[in-house]
C-alpha positions, 0 to 999 in steps of 0.5 A: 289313685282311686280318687283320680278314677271316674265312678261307677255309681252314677252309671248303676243309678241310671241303669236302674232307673231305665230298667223300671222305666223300661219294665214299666212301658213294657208292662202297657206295651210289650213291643215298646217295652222290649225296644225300651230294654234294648235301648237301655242295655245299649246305653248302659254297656257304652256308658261303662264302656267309656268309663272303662277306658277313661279309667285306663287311661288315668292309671296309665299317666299315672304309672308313667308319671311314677315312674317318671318320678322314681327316675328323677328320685334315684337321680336326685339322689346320687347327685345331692350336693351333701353326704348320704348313706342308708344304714340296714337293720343291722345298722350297718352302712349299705348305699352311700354316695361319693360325698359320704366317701369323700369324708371317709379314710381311704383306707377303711372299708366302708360297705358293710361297716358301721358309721361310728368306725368310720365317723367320729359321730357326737349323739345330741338329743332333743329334750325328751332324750330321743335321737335328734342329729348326730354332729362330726368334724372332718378337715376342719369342717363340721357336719350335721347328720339328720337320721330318717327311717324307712322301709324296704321291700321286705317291710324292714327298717332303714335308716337314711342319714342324710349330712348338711355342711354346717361349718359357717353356723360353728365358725359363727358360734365359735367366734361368739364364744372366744368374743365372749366377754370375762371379768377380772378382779384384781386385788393387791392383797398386802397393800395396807402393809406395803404402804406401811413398810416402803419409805414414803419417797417410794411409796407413790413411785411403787404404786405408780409402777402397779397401776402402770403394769396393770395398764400395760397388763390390759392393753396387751390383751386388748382389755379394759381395766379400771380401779375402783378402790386405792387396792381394787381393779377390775377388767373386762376381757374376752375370752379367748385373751383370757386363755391367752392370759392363762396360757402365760400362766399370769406372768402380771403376778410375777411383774408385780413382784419384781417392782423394787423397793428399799425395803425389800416388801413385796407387792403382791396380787390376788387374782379371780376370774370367769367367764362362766354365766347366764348374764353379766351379774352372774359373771361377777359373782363367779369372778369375786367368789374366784378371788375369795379363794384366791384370797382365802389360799394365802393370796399371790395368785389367780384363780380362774372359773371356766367351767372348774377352778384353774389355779395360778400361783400360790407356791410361796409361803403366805405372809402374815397379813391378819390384823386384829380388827377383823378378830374383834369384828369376828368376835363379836358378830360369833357372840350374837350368833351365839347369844341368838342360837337355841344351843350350839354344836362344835365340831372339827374334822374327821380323826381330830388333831390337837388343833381341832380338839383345841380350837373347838374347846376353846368355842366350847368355853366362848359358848359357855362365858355367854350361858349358852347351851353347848356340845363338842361332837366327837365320835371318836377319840383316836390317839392323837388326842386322847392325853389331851381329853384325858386331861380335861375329863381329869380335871373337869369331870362334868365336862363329860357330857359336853362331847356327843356322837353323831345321833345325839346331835342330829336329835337335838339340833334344829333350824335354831341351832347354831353350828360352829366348824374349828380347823376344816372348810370342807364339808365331806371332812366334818364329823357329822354333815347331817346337822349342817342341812338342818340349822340355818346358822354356820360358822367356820374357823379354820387356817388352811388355805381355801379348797374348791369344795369349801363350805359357802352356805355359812353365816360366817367365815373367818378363814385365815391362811396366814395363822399357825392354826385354829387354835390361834385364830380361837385363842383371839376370839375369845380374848375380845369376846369379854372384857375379862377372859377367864378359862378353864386351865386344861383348856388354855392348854388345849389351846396351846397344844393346838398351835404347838402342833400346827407350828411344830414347836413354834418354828413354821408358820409363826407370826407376831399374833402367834406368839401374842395367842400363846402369851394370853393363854400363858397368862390363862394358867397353860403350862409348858411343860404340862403341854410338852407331856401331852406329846409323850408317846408310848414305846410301841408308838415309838418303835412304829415311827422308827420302822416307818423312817428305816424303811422310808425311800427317797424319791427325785433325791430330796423327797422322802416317802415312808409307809407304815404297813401294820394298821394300828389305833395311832396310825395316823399320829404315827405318820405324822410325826413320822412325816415331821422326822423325815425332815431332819434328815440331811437334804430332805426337803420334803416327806410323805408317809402313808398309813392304813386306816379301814379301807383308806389309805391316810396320808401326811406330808411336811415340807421345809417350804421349798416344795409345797405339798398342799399343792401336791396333795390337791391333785390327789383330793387332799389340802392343808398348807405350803408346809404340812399337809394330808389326804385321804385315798380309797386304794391299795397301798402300793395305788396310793405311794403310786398317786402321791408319785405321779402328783409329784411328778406333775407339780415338778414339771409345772413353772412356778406359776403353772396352773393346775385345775381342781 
């Protein structure tokens, strides 16, 4: 306001200025002096006299104009066409308008309330963390709440949240995203021995059928679809029918199978799928990796990245679809990586078994054909092996210092050393994570079927679902890695044990190459009967697994839960043959035992294959396959037998394709 006011300092220079003139001419003339003085002092007071008044004036306008405004202000303000609410330092609401009362419920007070009991408000926050807007939806429409701080008469903070309808701006955004475009990859998983199983006057008629189901499949949900290769397709969807298509849970996978056949085989799709990416190549690369764990699950499912892995599928028992090329390939590019490798750690999972002990035995002996320098990492040698490493300490002495812990294998690896990981994929499951952040080469063995958390920074990765075992698919490599193979008898045994245990005593999961593995190790010197002994248990073992199956419940009338209360060394041996005893009893198609170790809670799981308990075991963190599974809980016993409950309770209610997310 002080700008907009006349000035007083022109009329002090000029008041000054006429009294020395006046002081002046009195000095020469005292009577022209004194009328000098007189007439200054009348000027001087007019002049200030207007000044004043003119002042008066301006301040007058102006307060009548801010007054004018406050009134066009208040009246603003309760007529804004958008909701508006002041918030007190107490951050409860104090004033708002009819809008803001037209989004709230009737029946809740809102003076003197907070806003969040009011409005489900979303904080969304600029890149420096701070508070930018709050976001709400109401009746179908979203609004966007912008906050601004102001002060009130007492000098205290206010906060004025101001709402602008922004349901056209989410429509659009919405509509964006369900147009967003997907891919899928689609692969017919047995096809090399589809074609070789159906009559050749078939042949072309079934995978005819395929394509012209797949066609169909794309039209239906306004896709494109193309095969690239004779077993190879891949479609472009939008999302919102990819929802759709997981919402039918993949009935393609099922129309598939149905196509008939003289011969009875089955075609059979695997699937992977995303819509998650930046940009398209992003796209694929999600979509393919989707379909290696399809694949890498045992095939006859989808798998789909939105975000997190969906699955679809996958509760049939795997077929046998290896062949031996892949082996001979695997074979040779272990032994490059071997010969190119400053030494080499083996390790299987945590709490080994006879198959990881076996299998990684048997790198120990590939290792050692190409005069390589070799360690088993083995930090502990719990009950379930330790006949066998008894055996190969017995018969092989110098063997010892092949096995080392943890701290030897971490001061000794380096970026040159090469890693070989036998029955597991799972980082968190290895016996010592450490040395895969410090050697730049990884190999992976294993046969269960693919988890989300697989190890994918590997040089190579020979995961085979369809094999009995580690051991199996170990046994093979070392047979085309020399043209003479020649191994310690112990471990021939080893090996056997291992696909002895996983195969429980060849009768599931057993194929023609199963039965090949064991003949070349028949061959190496393995004795059955030697291998029968290292399953001998001890009295106590014994008593433990009987108390476990006297005190088993049953659960939906073919499930059979045990726990073993007493924590013991054999813990873990003892759930799991308890868990395979199970299964002999009448109408039992499915067992689970529980069983302390330290502050976990193990679990093992077999199934007759009617029930897949890998499936069921995954909801709660675990893995393994249709027929034998296992996981680990941090809980209480009584939590764990709880978990493994709603797990099954929730794979019961799923249709045979539901998906479930990982």
């Amino acid at each position: 306001m002080k700008e907009l006011k006349y000035s007083l300092k022109h009329l002090i220079v000029q008041a000054v200025l006429l009294v020395i003139l006046s002081a002046i001419l009195f000095y020469f003339q005292n009577i022209i002096g004194t009328l000098a003085f007189i007439a200054s002092a009348f000027m001087i007071v007019d002049q200030y006299t207007y000044i004043n008044n003119k002042n008066k004036k301006i301040e007058e306008k102006i307060i009548n104009l801010n007054n004018e405004f406050t009134d066009i202000t208040k009246n603003a303000v309760f007529k804004v066409p958008f909701p508006l609410l002041i918030l007190n330092d107490k951050n409860k609401i104090s004033w708002f308008n009819t809008y803001f009362k037209d989004l709230a419920d009737d029946e809740i007070e809102i003076f003197n309330n907070e806003v969040e009991k009011i409005l489900d408000l979303k904080t969304v926050k600029d890149d420096e963390d701070n508070l930018d807007y709050y976001e709400t939806q109401v009746d179908g429409k979203y609004y966007r709440f912008y906050p601004v701080t102001i002060k009130d008469s007492e000098d205290k903070d206010l906060t004025l949240l101001y709402g602008i309808d922004n349901t056209a701006f989410m429509d659009v955004v919405t509509l964006l995203d369900e147009k967003r475009l997907g891919l899928v990859d689609i692969f017919i998983d047995n096809y090399d021995e589809a074609r070789n199983s159906i009559k050749e006057e078939e042949r072309t008629r079934v995978f005819s059928d395929v394509e012209n189901i797949l066609q169909d499949f794309a039209r239906e949900h306004n896709a494109y679809i193309r095969k690239y290769e004779s077993d190879k397709f891949s479609m472009i969807v939008e999302k919102h029918e990819l929802e759709n298509i997981m919402q039918q849970k993949f009935s393609v996978l099922d129309m598939i199978k149905e196509i008939k056949n003289t011969n009875n085989v089955p075609v059979t799709l695997s699937i992977g799928a995303s819509i998650i990416g930046d940009n398209p190549y992003e796209i694929h690369e999600k979509s393919r990796s989707c379909l290696d764990v399809a694949l890498g699950r045992g095939g006859d499912q989808a798998v789909v990245d939105t975000g997190e892995l969906k699955y679809f599928g996958g509760k049939n028992k795997a077929v046998e679809k290896r062949n031996k090329v892949k082996a001979r390939v695997v074979s040779h590019a272990l032994k490059q990586l071997i010969v190119q490798s400053s030494n080499v750690f083996i390790m299987g999972h945590r709490n080994p078994d006879m198959d990881s002990i076996g299998s990684s035995l048997g790198m120990l002996e590939a290792c050692r054909i190409n005069n390589k320098e070799c360690y088993i990492i083995l930090n502990e040698v719990g009950p379930q092996i330790e006949n066998i490493y008894n055996a190969v300490l017995e018969e092989k002495p110098d063997y010892k210092k092949y096995f080392v812990k943890n701290a030897f294998a971490k001061e000794n690896c380096n970026s040159n050393s090469l890693v070989i990981i036998c029955d597991n994929h799972r980082r968190n499951s290895v016996e010592c994570q450490e040395i895969m952040d410090i050697a730049k080469n990884i190999v992976v063995i294993d046969h269960h079927r693919r988890s989300s958390d697989y190890i994918k920074e590997t040089s190579l990765t020979y995961l085979e679902p369809y094999a009995s075992s580690a051991s199996e698919m170990v046994t093979e490599v070392l047979f085309y890695m020399t043209e003479k193979l020649e191994i310690p008898k112990v471990v021939a045994e080893a090996l056997l044990a291992g696909i002895t245990v996983d195969t429980k005593n060849f009768f599931y999961q057993t194929g023609v190459r199963t039965f090949e593995a064991a003949s070349i190790l028949k061959r190496q010197g393995a004795d059955s009967v030697r291998v029968k002994k290292l399953f001998k248990d001890d009295e106590r073992t014994i008593k433990l697994k009987s108390d476990v199956i006297a005190s088993s419940k049953m659960y939906k009338d073919n499930i059979a839960i045990g726990r073993l209360e007493e924590e013991v060394d054999e813990s873990i041996l003892v759930a799991a043959q308890s868990a395979d005893d199970l299964l002999n009893i009448l109408g039992v198609e499915a067992s689970f035992v529980l069983a302390k170790i330290k502050d976990k809670i193990h679990v093992s799981a077999r199934s007759l294959g009617k029930i897949s308990v890998q499936l069921i075991l995954e909801k709660v963190g675990g893995g393994g396959h249709l027929t034998s599974a296992g996981a680990q809980l941090e809980c209480s016993m009584d939590e764990a037998e709880e978990k493994i409950k709603q797990a099954i309770d929730e794979y019961i209610k799923e249709d045979t394709d539901e998906s479930y997310i990982d």
